[in-house]
Residue frames relative to the residue before (quaternion, step in Angstrom):
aa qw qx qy qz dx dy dz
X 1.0000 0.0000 0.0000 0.0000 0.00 0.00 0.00
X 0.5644 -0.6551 0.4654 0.1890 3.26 -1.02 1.07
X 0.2458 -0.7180 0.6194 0.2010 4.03 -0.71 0.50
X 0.0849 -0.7576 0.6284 0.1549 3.77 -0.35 0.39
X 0.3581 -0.6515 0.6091 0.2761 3.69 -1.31 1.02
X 0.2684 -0.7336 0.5642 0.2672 3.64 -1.34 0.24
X 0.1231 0.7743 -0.5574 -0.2732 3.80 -0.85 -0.57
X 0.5144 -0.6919 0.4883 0.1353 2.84 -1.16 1.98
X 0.5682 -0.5677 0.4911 0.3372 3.65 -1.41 0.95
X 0.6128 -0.3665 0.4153 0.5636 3.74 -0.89 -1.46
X 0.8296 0.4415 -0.2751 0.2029 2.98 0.96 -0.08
X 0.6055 -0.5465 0.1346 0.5627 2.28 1.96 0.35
X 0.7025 0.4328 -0.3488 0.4445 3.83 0.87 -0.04
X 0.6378 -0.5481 0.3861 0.3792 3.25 -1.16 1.08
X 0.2923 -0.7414 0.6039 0.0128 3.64 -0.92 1.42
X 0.8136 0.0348 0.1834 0.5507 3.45 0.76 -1.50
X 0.4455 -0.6544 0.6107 0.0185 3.55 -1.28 1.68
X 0.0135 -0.7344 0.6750 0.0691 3.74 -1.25 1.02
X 0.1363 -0.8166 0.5603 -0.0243 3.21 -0.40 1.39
X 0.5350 -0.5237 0.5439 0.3791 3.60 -1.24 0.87
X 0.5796 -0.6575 0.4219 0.2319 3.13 -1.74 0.42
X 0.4302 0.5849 -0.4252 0.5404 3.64 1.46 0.22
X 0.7106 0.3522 -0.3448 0.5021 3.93 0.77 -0.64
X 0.5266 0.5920 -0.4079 0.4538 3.52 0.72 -0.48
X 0.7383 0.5027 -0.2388 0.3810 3.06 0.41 -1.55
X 0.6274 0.6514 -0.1015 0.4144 3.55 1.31 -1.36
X 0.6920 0.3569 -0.1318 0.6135 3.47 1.87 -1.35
X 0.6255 0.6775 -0.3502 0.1647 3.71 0.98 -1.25
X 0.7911 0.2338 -0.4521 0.3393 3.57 0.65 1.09
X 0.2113 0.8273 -0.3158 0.4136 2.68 1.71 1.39
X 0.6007 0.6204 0.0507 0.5018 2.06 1.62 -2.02
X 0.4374 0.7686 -0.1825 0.4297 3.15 1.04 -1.53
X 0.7755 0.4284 -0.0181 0.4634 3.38 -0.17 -2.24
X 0.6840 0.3436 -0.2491 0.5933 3.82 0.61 -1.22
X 0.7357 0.2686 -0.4381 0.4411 4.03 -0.23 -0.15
X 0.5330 0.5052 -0.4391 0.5176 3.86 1.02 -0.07
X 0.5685 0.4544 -0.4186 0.5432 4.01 0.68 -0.44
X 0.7136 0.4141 -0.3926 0.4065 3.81 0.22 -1.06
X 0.4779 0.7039 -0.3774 0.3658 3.53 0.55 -0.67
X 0.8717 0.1816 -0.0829 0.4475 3.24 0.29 -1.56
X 0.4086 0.6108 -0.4779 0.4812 3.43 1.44 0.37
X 0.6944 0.5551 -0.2455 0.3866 3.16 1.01 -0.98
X 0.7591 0.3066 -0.2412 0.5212 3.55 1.06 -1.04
X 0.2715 0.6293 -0.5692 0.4541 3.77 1.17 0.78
X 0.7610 0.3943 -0.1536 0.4918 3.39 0.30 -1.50
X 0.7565 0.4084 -0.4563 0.2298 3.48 0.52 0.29
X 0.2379 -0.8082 0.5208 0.1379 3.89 -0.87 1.20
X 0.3575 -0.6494 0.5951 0.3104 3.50 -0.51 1.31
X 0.3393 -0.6192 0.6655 0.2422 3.40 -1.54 0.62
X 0.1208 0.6336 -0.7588 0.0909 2.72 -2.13 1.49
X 0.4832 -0.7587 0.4232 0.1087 2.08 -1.36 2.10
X 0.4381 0.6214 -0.5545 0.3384 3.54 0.98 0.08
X 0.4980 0.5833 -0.4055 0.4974 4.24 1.22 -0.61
X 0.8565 0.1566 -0.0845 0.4845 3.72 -0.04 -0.65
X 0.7777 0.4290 -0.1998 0.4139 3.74 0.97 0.45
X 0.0644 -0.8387 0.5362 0.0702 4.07 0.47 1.04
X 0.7044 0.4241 -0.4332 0.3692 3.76 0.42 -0.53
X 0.6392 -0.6059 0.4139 0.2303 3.40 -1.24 1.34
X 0.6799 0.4329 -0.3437 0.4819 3.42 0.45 -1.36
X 0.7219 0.3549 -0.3248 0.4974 4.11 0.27 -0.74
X 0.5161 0.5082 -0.5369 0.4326 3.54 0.76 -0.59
X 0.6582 0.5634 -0.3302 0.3746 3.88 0.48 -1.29
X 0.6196 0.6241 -0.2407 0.4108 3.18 0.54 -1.54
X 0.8330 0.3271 -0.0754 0.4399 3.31 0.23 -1.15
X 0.5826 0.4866 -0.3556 0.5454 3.45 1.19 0.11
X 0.5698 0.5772 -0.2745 0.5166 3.77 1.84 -0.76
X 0.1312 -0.8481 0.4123 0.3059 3.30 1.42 -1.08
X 0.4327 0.5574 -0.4848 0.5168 3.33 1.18 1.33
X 0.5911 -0.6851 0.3973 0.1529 2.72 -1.61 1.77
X 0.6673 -0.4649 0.4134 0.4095 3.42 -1.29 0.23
X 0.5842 0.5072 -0.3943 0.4960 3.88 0.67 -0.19
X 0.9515 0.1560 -0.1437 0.2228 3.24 0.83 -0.84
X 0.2255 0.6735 -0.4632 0.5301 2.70 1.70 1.38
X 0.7006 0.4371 -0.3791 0.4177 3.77 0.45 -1.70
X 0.5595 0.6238 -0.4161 0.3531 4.13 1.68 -0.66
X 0.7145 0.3337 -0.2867 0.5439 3.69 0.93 -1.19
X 0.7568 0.3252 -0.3507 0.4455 3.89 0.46 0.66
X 0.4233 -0.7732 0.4481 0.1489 3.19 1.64 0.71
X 0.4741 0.2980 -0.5719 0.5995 3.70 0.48 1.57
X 0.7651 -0.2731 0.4277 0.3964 2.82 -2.41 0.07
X 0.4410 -0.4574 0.6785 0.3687 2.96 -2.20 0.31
X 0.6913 0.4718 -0.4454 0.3181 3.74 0.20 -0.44
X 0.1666 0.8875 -0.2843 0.3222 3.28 1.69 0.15
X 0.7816 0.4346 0.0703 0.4420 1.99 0.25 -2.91
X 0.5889 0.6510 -0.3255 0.3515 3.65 0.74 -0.94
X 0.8135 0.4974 -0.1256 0.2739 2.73 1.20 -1.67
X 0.5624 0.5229 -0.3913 0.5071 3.18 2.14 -0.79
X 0.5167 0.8060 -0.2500 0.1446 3.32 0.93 -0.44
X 0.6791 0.4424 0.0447 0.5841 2.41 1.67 -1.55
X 0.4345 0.5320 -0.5063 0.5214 3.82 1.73 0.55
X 0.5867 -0.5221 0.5620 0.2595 2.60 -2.23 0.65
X 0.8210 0.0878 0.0164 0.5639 3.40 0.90 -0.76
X 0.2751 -0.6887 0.6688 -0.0522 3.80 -1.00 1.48
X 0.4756 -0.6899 0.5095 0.1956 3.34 -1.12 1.39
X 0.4831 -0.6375 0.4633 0.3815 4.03 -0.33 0.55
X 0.4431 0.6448 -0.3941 0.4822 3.41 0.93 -0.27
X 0.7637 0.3856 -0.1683 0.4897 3.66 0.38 -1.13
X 0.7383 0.5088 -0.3292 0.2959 3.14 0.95 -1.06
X 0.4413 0.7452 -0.2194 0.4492 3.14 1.95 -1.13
X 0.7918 0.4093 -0.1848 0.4140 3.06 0.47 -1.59
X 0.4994 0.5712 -0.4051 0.5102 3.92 1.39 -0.62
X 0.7098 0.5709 -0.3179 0.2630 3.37 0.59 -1.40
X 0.5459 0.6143 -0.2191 0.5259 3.60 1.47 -1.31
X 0.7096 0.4625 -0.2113 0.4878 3.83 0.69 -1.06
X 0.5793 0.4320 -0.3250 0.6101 3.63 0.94 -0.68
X 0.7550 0.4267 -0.3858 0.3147 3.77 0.26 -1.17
X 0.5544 0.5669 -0.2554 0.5533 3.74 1.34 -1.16
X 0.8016 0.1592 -0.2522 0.5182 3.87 0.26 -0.20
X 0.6705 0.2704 -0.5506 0.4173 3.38 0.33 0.64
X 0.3561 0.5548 -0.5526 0.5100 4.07 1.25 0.66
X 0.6847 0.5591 -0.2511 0.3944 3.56 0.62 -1.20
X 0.8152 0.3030 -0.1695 0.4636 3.06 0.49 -1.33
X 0.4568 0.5496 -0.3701 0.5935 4.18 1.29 -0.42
């Protein structure tokens, strides 16, 4: 009779099984099948993030979809980053501005792409 080694989590219960390589070998498209289930359990549970869910102002909504920082936005519109913070941080942005962000994001990410 085989002896099987365990390794105990932190908490002390057995997390993980070392099996000789004849049982492995004996189980491994068992095995196979059960790490192919976790997988897609796993990518069920996964929620791309959008920042449109946790963000309402336009100008950051943009920004962050450009993935360019707040320094280097207030640079291609030649104001402050605290500026930028600040439009950020309005309930409401004049379409004017937003427009104009939108053009600056589109032209550097042509540039930079």
């Amino acid at each position: 009779m085989t002896t099987l080694q365990t390794i105990n989590a932190a908490n002390g219960k057995p997390e993980y099984v070392l099996l000789p390589m004849p049982v492995y070998l004996a189980l491994h498209k068992v095995i196979d099948r059960e790490l192919q289930k976790m997988k897609l359990q796993e990518a069920d549970d996964y929620m791309p993030y959008d920042p449109s869910d946790y963000v309402d102002n336009p100008v950051a909504l943009a920004r962050l979809r450009a993935h360019v920082r707040q320094e280097d936005l207030a640079r291609l519109l030649g104001v402050t980053q605290a500026y930028i913070s600040k439009v950020e941080h309005q309930e409401k942005v004049s379409p004017k501005l937003v427009a104009r962000v939108k053009e600056v994001l589109k032209a550097y990410s042509k540039k930079a792409g």
